[in-house]
C-alpha positions as CSV (number, residue, x, y, z in Angstrom):
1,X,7.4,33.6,-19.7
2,X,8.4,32.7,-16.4
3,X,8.6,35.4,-13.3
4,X,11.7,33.8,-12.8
5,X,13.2,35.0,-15.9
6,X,13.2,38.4,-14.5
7,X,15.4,37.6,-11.5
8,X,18.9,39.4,-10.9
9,X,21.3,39.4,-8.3
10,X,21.7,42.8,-6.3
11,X,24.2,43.5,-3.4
12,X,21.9,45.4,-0.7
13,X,24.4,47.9,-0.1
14,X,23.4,49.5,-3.8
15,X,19.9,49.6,-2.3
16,X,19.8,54.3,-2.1
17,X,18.8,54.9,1.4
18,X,18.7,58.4,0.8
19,X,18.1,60.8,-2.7
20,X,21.6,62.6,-3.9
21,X,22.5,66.0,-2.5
22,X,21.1,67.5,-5.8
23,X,18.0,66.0,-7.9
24,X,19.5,65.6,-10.5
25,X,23.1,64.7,-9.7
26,X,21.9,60.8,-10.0
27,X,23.7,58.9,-12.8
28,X,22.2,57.6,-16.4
29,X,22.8,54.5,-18.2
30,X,22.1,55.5,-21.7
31,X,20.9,52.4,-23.5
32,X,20.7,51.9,-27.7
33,X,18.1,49.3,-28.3
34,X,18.9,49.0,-32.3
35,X,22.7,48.5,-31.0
36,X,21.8,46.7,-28.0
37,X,24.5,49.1,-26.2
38,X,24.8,51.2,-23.5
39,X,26.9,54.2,-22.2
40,X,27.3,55.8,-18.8
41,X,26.4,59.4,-18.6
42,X,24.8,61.9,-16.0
43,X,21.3,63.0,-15.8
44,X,22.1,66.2,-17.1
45,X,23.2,64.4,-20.3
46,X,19.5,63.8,-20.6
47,X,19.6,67.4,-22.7
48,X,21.5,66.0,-25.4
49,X,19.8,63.3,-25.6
50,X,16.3,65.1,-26.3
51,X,15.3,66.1,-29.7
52,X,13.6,69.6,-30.5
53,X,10.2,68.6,-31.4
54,X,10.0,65.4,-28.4
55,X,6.7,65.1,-26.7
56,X,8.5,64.4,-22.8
57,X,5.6,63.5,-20.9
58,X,5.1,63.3,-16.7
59,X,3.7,61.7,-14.8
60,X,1.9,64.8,-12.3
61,X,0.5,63.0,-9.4
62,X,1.6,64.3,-5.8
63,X,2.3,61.3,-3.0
64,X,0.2,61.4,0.1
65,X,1.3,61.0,3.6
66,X,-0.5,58.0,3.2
67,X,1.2,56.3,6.3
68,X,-0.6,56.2,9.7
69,X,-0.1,54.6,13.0
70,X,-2.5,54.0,15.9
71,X,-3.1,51.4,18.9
72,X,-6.1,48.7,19.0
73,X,-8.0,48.9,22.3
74,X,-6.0,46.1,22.9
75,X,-2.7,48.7,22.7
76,X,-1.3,47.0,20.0
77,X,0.7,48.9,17.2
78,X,-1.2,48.9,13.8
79,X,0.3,50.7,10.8
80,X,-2.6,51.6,8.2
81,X,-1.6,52.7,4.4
82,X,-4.2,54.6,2.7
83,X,-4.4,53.2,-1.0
84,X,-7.6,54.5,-2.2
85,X,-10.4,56.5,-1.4
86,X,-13.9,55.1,-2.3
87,X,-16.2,57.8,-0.4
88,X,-15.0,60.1,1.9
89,X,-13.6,59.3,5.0
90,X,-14.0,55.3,3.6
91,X,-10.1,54.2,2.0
92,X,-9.1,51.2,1.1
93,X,-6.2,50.3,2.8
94,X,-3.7,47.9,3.8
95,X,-2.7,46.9,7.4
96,X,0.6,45.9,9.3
97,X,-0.1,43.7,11.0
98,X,-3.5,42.8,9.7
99,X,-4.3,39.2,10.7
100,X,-6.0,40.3,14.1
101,X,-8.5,43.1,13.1
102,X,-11.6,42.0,12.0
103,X,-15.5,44.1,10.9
104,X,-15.8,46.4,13.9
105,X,-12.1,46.5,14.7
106,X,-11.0,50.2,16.1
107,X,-7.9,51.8,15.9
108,X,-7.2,55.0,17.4
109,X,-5.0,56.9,15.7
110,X,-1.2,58.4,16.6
111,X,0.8,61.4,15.5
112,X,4.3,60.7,14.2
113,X,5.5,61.7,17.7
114,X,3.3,59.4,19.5
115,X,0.5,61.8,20.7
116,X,-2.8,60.2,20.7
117,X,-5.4,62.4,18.2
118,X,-9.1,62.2,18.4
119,X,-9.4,60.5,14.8
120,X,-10.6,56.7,15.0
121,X,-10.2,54.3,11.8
122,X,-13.1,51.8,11.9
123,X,-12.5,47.8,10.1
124,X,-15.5,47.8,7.7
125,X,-14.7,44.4,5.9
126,X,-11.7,42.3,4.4
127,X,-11.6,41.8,0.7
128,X,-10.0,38.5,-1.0
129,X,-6.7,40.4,-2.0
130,X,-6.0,41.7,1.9
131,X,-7.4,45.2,1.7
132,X,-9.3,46.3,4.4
133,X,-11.9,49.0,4.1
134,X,-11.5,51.7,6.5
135,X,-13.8,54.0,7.9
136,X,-12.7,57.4,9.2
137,X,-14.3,59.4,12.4
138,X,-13.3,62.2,14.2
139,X,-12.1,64.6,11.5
140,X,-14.5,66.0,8.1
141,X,-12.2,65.0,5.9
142,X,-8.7,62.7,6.7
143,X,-7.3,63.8,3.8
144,X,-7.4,67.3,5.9
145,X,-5.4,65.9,8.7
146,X,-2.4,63.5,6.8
147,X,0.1,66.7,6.7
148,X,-0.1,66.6,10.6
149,X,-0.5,62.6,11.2
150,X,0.6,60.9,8.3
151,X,4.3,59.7,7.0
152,X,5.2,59.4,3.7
153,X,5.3,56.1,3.0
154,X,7.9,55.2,1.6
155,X,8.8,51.4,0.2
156,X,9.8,49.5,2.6
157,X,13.5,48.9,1.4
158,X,14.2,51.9,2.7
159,X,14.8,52.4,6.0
160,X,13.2,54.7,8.4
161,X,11.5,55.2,12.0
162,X,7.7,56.1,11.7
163,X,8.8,59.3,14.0
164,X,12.3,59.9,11.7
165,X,12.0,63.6,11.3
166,X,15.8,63.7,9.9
167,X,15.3,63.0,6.8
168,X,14.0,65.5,3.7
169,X,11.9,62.6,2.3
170,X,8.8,64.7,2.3
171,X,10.5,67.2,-0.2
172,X,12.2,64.7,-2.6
173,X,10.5,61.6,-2.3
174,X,8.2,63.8,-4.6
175,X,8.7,65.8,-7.8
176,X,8.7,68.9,-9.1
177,X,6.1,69.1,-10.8
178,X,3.5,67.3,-8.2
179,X,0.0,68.8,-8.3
180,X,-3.3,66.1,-8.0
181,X,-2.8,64.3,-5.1
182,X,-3.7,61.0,-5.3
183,X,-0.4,58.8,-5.1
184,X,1.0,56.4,-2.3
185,X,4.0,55.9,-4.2
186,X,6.3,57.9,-6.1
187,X,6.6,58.2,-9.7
188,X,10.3,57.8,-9.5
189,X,11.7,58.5,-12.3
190,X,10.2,62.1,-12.5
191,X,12.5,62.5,-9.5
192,X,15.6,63.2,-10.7
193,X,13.7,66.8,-12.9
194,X,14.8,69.5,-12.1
195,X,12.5,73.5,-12.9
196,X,16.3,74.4,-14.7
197,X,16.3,71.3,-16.7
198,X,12.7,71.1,-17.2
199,X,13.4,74.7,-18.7
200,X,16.4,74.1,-20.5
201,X,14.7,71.1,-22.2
202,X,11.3,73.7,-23.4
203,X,14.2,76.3,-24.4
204,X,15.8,73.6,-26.5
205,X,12.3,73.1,-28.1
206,X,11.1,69.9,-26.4
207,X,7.2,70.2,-25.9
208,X,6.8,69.3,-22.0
209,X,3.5,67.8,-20.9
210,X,1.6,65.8,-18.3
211,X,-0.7,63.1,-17.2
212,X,-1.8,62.1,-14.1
213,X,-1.5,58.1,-12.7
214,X,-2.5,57.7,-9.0
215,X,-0.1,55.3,-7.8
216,X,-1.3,52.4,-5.7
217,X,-1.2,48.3,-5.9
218,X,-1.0,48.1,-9.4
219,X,2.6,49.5,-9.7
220,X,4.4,47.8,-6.6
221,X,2.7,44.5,-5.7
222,X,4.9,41.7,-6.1
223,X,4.0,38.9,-8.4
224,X,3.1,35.7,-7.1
225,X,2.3,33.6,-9.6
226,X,5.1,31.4,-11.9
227,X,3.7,32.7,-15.1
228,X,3.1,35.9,-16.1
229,X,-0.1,35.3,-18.3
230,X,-1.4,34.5,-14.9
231,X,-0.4,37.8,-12.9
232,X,-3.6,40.4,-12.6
233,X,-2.9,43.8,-12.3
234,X,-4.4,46.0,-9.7
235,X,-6.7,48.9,-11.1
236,X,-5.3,52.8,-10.8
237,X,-6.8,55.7,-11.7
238,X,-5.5,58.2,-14.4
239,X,-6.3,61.1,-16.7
240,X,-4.6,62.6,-20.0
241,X,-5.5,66.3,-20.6
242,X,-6.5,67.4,-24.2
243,X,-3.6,69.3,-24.6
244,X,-1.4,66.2,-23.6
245,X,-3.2,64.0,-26.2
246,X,-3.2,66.7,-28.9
247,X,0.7,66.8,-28.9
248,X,1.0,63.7,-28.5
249,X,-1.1,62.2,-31.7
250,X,0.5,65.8,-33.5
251,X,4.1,64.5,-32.8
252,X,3.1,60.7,-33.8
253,X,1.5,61.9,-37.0
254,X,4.5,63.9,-37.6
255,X,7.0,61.3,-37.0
256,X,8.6,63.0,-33.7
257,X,9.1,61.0,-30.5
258,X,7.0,60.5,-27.3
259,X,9.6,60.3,-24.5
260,X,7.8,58.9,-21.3
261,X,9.6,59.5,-18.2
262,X,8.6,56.6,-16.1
263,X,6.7,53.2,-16.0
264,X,3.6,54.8,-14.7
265,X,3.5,57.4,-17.8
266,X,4.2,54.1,-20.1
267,X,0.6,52.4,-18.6
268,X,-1.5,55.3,-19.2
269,X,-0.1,56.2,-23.1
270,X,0.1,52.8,-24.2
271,X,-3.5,52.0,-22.4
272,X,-5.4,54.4,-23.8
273,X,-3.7,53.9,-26.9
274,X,-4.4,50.4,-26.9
275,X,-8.4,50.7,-26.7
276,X,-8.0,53.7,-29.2
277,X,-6.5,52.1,-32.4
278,X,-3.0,54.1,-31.7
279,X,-4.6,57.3,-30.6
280,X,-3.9,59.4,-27.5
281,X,-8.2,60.2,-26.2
282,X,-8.1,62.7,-23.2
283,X,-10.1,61.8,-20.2
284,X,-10.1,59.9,-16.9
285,X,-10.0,56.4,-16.5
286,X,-8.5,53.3,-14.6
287,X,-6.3,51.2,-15.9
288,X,-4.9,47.6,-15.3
289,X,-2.7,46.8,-18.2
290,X,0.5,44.7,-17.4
291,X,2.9,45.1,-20.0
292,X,5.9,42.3,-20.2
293,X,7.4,41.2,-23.5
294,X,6.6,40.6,-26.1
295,X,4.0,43.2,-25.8
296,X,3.9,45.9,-28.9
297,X,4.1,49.9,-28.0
298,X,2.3,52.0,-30.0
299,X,3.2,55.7,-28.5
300,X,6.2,55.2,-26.6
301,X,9.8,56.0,-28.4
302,X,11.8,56.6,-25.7
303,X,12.0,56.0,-22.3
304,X,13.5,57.9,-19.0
305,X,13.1,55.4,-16.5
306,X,14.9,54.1,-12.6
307,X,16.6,51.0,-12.0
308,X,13.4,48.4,-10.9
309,X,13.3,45.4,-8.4
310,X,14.3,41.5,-9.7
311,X,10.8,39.7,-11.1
312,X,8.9,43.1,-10.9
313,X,6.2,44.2,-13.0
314,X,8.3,47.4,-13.9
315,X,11.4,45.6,-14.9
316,X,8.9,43.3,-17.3
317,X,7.6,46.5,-19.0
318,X,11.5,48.0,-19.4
319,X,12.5,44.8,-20.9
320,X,9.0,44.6,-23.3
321,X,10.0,47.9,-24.2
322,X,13.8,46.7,-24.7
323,X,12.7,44.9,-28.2
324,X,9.0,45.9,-28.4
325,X,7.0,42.7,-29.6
326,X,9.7,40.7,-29.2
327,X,11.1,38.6,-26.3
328,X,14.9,39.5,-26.6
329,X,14.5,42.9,-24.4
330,X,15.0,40.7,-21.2
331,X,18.4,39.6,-22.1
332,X,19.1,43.2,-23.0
333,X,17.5,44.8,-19.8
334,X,19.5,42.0,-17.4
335,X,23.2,42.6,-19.1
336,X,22.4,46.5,-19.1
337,X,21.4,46.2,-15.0
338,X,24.5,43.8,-14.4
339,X,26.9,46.2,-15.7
340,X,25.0,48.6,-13.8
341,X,25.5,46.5,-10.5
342,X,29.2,46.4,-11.7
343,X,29.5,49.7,-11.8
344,X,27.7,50.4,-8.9
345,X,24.9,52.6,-9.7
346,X,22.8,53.6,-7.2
347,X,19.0,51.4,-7.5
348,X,15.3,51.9,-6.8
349,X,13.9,54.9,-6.0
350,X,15.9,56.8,-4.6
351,X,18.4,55.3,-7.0
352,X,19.9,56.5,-10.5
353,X,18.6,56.6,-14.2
354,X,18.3,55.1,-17.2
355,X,17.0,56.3,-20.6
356,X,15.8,54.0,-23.4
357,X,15.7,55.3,-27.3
């Protein structure tokens, strides 16, 4: 298949600049793969649409304020986004812009209101994908010091100052539920939970549990190449608990569903699964699987999940999951995100929902 295929026209004023007054006042396009139909509804309709005995599982990790600024010797402006930490104080990290700074380059770091700090990020060395490795002095630990000079970073379609302190991004451009840190991108779809519905959902009987993917490259990094056999994904680090994989192989054994909320939850189930003939295995790992149809899913029934960018890696994996092992799902996916264009549903992260059964 072609990255092409996934294209799709989107006026930018659907684009949400900013999260709805309530979590989970966001819309939901309800969509029947065995009828290849779809239905508006509310996210709160999500509670009908669960099953006593559903595994709903989340995706845990807590975003970072991975975003810093600081000034070259030379004074100019370099923005620095922490992706992964290999050591401490040494991150992998991308620069804006990044062309100038070469193995020895300094970069003194800024607050978000433009105060100079006394932590220095040191150039290491360029790797062949863009990533520079960064080297941290002046603080123990920078992970310490990111709630006092760090932004979170959101995607770049959505618009804000590095000093905009008028926005309540760093409350709900994260969910409920956050707890390992680890992330430099939300798990979207997990945004729109609320602790009532999360509750209402156990009360109805729905077994509620969590994994852990550490979002970086691998989720938002545009593909390049014309065919998809040819796109490599970049490596993220996850975990699956034991209790997570004993529910979850309990429900499949039993013939109840696995509802994933979100793309990243998707990678690690059907991952793990993948090198486990079917089975959930607890543990930590890294994962790199790319998922685009007409890729098979051995765990996944259902799917909560936001509306993606046009050739995307995540819009691949929706349609995959569309008409598992088939290649039908992208026609589905596209006619269910153009009536959601004509409806004008709110997209991206900040955006509305979908669900998948």
């Amino acid at each position: 298949m072609q990255t092409s295929d996934f294209n799709y026209d989107l006026p930018p004023e659907l684009i949400a600049q900013q999260p709805t007054p309530a979590r989970d006042q966001s819309r939901l396009l309800i969509v029947d793969r065995a009828a290849k139909s779809w239905r508006h509804g509310q996210f709160p309709d999500l509670l009908s649409l669960l099953h006593p005995g559903d595994v709903l599982v989340l995706n845990n990790s807590k975003v970072i304020p991975a975003r810093l600024r600081g000034r070259k010797e030379t004074g100019g402006v370099v923005e620095i986004l922490l992706l992964e930490e290999t050591v401490t104080n040494q991150w992998w990290c991308l620069l804006k812009p990044g062309k100038r700074v070469r193995a020895g380059t300094e970069i003194q770091l800024e607050a978000p209101d433009g105060n100079q700090t006394n932590i220095v990020a040191i150039a290491k060395e360029k790797d062949l994908e863009g990533r520079y490795l960064i080297e941290f002095t002046g603080d123990d630990n920078i992970l310490n010091s990111l709630g006092s000079i760090g932004q979170i970073p959101l995607p770049p379609y959505i618009q804000r100052n590095f000093n905009d302190t008028q926005n309540n991004d760093l409350e709900r451009y994260q969910t409920v539920f956050a707890a390992p840190p680890g992330s430099v991108a939300a798990p979207t779809a997990g945004l729109h939970y609320t602790p009532d519905l999360l509750q209402q959902a156990r009360a109805k009987g729905v077994k509620i549990h969590e994994i852990t993917l550490h979002v970086g490259l691998g989720t938002f990094l545009p593909v390049k190449s014309q065919r998809l056999a040819e796109h490599k994904m970049h490596s993220e680090r996850f975990s699956v608990p034991p209790e997570t994989a004993a529910a979850v192989n309990l429900a499949k054994t039993e013939g109840r569903r696995v509802v994933a909320t979100g793309t990243t939850s998707v990678r690690v189930l059907e991952s793990v699964a993948a090198n486990n003939k079917g089975r959930l295995i607890p543990g930590a790992g890294r994962t790199e699987i790319f998922i685009f149809p007409p890729s098979p899913f051995r765990i996944v029934d259902a799917l909560v999940t936001n509306f993606h960018l046009p050739k995307s890696t995540l819009l691949m994996l929706v349609s995959a999951f569309a008409t598992p092992g088939e290649l039908e799902g992208r026609g589905l996916m596209l006619s269910a995100y153009a009536e959601a264009v004509l409806e004008k549903y709110r997209f991206f992260s900040y955006g509305d929902a979908m669900f998948i059964s």
